[in-house]
N, CA, C and O atoms as CSV, one atom per row, in Angstrom:
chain,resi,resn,atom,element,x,y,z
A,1,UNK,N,N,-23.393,0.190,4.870
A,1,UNK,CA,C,-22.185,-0.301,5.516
A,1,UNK,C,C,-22.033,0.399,6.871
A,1,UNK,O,O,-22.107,1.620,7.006
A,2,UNK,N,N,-21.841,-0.366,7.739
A,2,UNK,CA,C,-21.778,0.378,9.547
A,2,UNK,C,C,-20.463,0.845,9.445
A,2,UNK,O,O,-19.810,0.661,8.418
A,3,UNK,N,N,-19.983,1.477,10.495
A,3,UNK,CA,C,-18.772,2.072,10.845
A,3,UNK,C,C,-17.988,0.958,11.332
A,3,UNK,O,O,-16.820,1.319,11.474
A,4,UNK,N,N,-18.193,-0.406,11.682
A,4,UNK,CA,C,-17.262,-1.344,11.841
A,4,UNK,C,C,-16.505,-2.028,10.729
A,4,UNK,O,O,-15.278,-2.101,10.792
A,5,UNK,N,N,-17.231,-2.570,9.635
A,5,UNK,CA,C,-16.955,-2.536,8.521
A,5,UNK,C,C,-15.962,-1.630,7.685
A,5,UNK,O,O,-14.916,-1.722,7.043
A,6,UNK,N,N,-16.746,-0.860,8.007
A,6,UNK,CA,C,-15.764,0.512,6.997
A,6,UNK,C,C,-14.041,0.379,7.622
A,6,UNK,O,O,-13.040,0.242,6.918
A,7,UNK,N,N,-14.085,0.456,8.944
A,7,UNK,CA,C,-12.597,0.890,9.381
A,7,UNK,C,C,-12.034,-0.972,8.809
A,7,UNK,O,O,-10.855,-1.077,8.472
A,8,UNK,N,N,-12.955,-2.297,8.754
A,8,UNK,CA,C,-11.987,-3.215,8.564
A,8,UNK,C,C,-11.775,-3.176,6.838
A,8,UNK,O,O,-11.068,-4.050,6.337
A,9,UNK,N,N,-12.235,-2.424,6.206
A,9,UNK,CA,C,-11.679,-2.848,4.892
A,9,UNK,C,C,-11.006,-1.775,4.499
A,9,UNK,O,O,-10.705,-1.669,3.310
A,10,UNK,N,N,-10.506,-0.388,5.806
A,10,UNK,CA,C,-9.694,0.365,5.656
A,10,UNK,C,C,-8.576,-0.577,6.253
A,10,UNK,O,O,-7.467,-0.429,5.738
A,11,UNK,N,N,-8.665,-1.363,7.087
A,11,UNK,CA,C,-7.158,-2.329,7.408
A,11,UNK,C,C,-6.682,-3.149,6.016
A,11,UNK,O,O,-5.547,-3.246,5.550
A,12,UNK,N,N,-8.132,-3.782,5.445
A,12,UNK,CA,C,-7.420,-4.779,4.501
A,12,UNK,C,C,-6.629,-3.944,3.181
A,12,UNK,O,O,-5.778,-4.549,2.529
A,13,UNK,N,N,-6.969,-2.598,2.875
A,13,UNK,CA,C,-6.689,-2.025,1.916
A,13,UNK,C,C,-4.862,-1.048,2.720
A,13,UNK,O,O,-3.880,-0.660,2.087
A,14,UNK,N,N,-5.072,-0.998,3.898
A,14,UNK,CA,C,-3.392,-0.681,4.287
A,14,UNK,C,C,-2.829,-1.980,4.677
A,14,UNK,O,O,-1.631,-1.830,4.917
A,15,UNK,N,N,-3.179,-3.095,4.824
A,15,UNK,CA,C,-2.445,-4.271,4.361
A,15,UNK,C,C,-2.163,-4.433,3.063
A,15,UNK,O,O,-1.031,-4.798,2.743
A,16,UNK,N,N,-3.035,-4.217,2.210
A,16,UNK,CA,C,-2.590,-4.967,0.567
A,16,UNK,C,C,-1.621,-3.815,0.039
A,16,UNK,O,O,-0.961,-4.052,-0.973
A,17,UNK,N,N,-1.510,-2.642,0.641
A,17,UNK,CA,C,-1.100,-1.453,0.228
A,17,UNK,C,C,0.663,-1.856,0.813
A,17,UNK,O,O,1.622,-1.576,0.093
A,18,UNK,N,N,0.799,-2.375,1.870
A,18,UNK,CA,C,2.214,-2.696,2.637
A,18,UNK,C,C,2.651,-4.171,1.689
A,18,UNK,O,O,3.835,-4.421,1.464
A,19,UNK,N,N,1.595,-5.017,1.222
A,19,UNK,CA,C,2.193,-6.236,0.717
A,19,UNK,C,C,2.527,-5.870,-0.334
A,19,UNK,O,O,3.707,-6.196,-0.466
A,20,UNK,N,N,2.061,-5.202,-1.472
A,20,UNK,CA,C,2.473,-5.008,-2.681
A,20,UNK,C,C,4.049,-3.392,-2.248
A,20,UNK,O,O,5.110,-3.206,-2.843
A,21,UNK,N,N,3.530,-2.719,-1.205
A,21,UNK,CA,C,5.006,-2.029,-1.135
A,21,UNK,C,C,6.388,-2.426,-0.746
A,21,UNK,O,O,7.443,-1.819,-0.929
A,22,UNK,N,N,6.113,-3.825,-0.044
A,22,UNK,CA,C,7.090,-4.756,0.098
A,22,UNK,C,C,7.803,-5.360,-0.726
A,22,UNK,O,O,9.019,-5.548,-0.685
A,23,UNK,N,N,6.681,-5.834,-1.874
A,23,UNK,CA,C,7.214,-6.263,-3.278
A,23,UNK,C,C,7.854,-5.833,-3.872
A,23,UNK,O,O,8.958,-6.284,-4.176
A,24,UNK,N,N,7.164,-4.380,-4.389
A,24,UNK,CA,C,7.862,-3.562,-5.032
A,24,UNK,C,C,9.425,-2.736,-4.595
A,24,UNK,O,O,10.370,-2.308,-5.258
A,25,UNK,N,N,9.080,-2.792,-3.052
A,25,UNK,CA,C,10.794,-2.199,-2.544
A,25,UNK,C,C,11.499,-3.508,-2.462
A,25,UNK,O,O,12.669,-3.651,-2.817
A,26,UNK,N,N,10.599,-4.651,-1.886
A,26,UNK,CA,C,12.533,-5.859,-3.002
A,26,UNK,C,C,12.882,-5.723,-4.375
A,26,UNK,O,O,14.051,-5.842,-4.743
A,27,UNK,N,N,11.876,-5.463,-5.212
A,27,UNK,CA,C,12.511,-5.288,-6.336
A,27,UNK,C,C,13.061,-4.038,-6.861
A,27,UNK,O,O,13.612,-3.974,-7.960
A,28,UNK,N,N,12.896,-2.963,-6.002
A,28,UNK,CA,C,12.780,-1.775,-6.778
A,28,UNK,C,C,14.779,-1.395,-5.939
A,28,UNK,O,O,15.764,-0.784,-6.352
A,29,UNK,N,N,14.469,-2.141,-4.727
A,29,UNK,CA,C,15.845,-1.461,-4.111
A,29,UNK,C,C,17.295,-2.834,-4.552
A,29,UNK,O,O,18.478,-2.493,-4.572
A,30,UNK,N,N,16.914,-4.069,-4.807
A,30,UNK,CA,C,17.520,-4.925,-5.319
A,30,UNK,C,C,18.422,-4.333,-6.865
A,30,UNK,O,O,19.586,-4.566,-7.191
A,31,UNK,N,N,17.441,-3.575,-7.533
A,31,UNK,CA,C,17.450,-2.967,-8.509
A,31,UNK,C,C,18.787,-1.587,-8.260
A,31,UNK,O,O,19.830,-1.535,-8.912
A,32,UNK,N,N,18.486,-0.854,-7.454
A,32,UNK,CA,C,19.354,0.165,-7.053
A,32,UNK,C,C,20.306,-0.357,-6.288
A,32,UNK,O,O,21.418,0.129,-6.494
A,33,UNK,N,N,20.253,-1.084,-5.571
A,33,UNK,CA,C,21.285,-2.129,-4.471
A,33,UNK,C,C,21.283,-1.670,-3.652
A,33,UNK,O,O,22.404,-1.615,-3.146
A,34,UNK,N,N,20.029,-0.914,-2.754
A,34,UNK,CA,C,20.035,-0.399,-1.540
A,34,UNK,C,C,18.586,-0.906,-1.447
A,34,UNK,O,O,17.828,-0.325,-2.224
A,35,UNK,N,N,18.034,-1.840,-0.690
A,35,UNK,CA,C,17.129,-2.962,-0.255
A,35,UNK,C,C,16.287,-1.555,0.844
A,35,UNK,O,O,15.093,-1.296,0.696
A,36,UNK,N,N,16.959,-0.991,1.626
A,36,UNK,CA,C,16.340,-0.328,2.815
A,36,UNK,C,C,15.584,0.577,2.080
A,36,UNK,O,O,14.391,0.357,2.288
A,37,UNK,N,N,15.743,1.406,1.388
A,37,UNK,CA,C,15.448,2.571,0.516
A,37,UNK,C,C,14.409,2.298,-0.452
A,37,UNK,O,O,13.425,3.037,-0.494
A,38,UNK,N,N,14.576,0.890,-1.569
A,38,UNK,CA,C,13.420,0.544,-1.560
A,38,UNK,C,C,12.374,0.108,-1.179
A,38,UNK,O,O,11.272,0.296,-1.694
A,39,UNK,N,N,12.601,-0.443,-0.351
A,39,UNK,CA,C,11.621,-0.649,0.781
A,39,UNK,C,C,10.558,0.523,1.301
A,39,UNK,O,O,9.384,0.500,0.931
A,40,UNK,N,N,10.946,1.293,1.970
A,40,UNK,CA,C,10.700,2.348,2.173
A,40,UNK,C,C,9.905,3.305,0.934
A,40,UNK,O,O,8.955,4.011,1.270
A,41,UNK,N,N,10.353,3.272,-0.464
A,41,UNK,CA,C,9.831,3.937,-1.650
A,41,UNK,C,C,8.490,3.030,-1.860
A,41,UNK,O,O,7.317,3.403,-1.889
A,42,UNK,N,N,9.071,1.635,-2.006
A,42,UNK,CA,C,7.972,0.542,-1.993
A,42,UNK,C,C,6.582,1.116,-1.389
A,42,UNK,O,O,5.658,1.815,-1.805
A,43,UNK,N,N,6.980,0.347,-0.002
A,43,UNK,CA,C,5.800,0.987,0.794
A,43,UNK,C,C,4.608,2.157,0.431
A,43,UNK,O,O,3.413,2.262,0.154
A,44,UNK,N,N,5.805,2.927,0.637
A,44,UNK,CA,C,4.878,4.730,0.393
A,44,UNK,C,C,4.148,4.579,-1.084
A,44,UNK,O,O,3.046,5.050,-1.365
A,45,UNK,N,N,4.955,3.862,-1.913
A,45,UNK,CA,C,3.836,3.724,-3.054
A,45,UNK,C,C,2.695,3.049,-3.250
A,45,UNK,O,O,1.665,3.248,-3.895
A,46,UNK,N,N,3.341,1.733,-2.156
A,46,UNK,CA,C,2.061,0.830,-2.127
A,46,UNK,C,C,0.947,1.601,-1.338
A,46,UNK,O,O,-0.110,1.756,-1.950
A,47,UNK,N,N,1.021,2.052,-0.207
A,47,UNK,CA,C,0.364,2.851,0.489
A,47,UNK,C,C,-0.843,3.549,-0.105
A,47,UNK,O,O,-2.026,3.215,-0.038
A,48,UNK,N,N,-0.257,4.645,-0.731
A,48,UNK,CA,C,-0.515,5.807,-2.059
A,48,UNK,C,C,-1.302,5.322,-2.233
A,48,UNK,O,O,-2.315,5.646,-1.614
A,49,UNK,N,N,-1.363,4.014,-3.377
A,49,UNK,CA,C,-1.738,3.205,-4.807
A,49,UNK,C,C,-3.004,2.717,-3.855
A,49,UNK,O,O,-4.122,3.014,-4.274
A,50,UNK,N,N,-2.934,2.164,-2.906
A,50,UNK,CA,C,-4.003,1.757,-1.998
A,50,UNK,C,C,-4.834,2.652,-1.203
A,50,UNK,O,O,-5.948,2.259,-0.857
A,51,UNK,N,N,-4.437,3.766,-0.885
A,51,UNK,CA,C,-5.649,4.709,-0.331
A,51,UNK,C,C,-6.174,5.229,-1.446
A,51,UNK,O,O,-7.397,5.361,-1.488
A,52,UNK,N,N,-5.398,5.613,-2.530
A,52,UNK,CA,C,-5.879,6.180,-4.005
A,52,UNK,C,C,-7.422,5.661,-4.418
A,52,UNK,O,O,-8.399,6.374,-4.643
A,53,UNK,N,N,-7.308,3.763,-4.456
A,53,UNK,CA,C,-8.109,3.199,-4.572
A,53,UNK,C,C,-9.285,3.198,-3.569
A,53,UNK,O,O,-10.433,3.233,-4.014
A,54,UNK,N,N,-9.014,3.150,-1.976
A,54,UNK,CA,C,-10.127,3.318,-1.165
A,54,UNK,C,C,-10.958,4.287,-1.761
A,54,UNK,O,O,-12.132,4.085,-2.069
A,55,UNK,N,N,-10.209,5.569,-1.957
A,55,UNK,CA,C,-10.794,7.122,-2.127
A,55,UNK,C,C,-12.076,6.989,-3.817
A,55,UNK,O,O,-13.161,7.511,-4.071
A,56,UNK,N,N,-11.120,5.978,-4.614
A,56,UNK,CA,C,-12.154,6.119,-5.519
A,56,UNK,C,C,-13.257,5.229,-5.659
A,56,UNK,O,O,-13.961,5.335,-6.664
A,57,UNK,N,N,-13.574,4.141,-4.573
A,57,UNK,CA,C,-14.471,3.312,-4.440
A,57,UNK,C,C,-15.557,4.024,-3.319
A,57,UNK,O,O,-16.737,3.689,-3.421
A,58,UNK,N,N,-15.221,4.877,-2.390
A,58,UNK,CA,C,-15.783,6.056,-1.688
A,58,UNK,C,C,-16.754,6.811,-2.484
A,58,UNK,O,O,-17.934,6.963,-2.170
A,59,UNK,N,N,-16.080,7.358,-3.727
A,59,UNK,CA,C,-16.502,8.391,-4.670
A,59,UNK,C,C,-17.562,7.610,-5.427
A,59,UNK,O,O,-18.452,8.388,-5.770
A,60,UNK,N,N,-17.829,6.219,-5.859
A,60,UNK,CA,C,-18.369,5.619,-6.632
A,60,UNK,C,C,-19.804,5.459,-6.018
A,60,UNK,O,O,-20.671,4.834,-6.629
C-alpha cells in the first residue's frame, strides 16, 4: 500500500468515525435533552471507535 492510499482510507475511517458519532449524539443527546452535548460525546466516540479500528487493522 503507497502512502497515498494509506492517508485516503485514514479519511474514509474519520468520516465513518463522524457519521456514526453523529448518530449516536442524536440519539444519545435527544436522550439527555441536550442535542449539543451529545453530539459532541457522539463524535469523540465515533472518532475513538474508528481510529481504534484503523490501529487494529495496522497491527494485523
Amino acid at each position: 500500500m503507497n502512502h497515498g492510499d494509506n492517508n485516503k482510507s485514514e479519511q474514509n475511517i474519520i468520516g465513518a468515525g463522524l457519521a456514526i458519532g453523529v448518530g449516536l449524539g442524536l440519539i444519545f443527546g435527544s436522550a439527555i435533552g441536550n442535542v449539543g452535548a451529545g453530539l459532541v460525546i457522539g463524535i469523540a466516540a465515533g472518532i475513538g471507535f474508528a481510529t481504534g479500528q484503523q490501529r487494529k487493522k495496522k497491527s494485523e
